[in-house]
Residue, then its C-alpha position, 0 to 999 in steps of 0.5 A: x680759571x675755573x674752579x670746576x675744571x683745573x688740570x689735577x694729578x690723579x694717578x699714583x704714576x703721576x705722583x711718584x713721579x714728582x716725588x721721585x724726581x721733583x724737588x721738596x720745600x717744607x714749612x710747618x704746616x705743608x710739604x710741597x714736592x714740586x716738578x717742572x715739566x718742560x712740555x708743549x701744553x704748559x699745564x700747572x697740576x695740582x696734587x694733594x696728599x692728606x694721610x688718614x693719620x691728619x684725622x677722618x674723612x671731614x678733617x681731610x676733605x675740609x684740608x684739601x678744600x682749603x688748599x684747592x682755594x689757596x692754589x685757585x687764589x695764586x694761580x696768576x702768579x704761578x709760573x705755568x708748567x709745574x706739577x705741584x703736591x702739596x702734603x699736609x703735615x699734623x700740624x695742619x690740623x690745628x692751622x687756620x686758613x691764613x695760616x695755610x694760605x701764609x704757609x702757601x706762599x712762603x713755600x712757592x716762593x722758596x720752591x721758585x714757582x711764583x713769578x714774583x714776591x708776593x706782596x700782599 
């Protein structure tokens, strides 16, 4: 999949939508609120949520870049056809990316979107 074009949430309905009716996963870094959307195109979307309370605009941009690269490196073993948001907690501020990206898999695997256990 290209990194320039991945299929995204981008409007406040869409979003509260998987929180209204989704599931929710939380580890220590991240939130993951999770929808299976059972329709013909089988999209995969991702969301992000980064409050100002996290930090300033570079802490929050470096967050959702880092996060975009983890979702980019297990999108084969991500089912298809999930809406995912992903929410970063206070302590994301101080986690490296191997953090995060641990953090990632763990709570995909507990939410039922991976195909398999991730090994690696």
């Amino acid at each position: 999949m290209d990194k320039r074009r991945y299929h995204k949430l981008r409007y406040k309905w869409q979003f509260q939508q998987v929180y209204n009716t989704g599931q929710k996963v939380s580890g220590k870094y991240l939130v993951l609120f999770y929808l299976y959307k059972n329709d013909r195109l089988r999209l995969t979307r991702l969301g992000i949520t980064v409050t100002k309370k996290i930090g300033d605009a570079v802490v929050r941009n470096k967050f959702k870049r880092r996060v975009r690269e983890i979702f980019f490196n297990n999108m084969p073993s991500i089912k298809p056809g999930y809406d995912l948001v992903v929410i970063a907690k206070r302590t994301s501020i101080n986690a490296t990316y191997q953090d995060l990206s641990d953090e990632a898999a763990k709570i995909f695997q507990q939410a039922g979107v991976f195909y398999k256990p991730n090994t690696a």
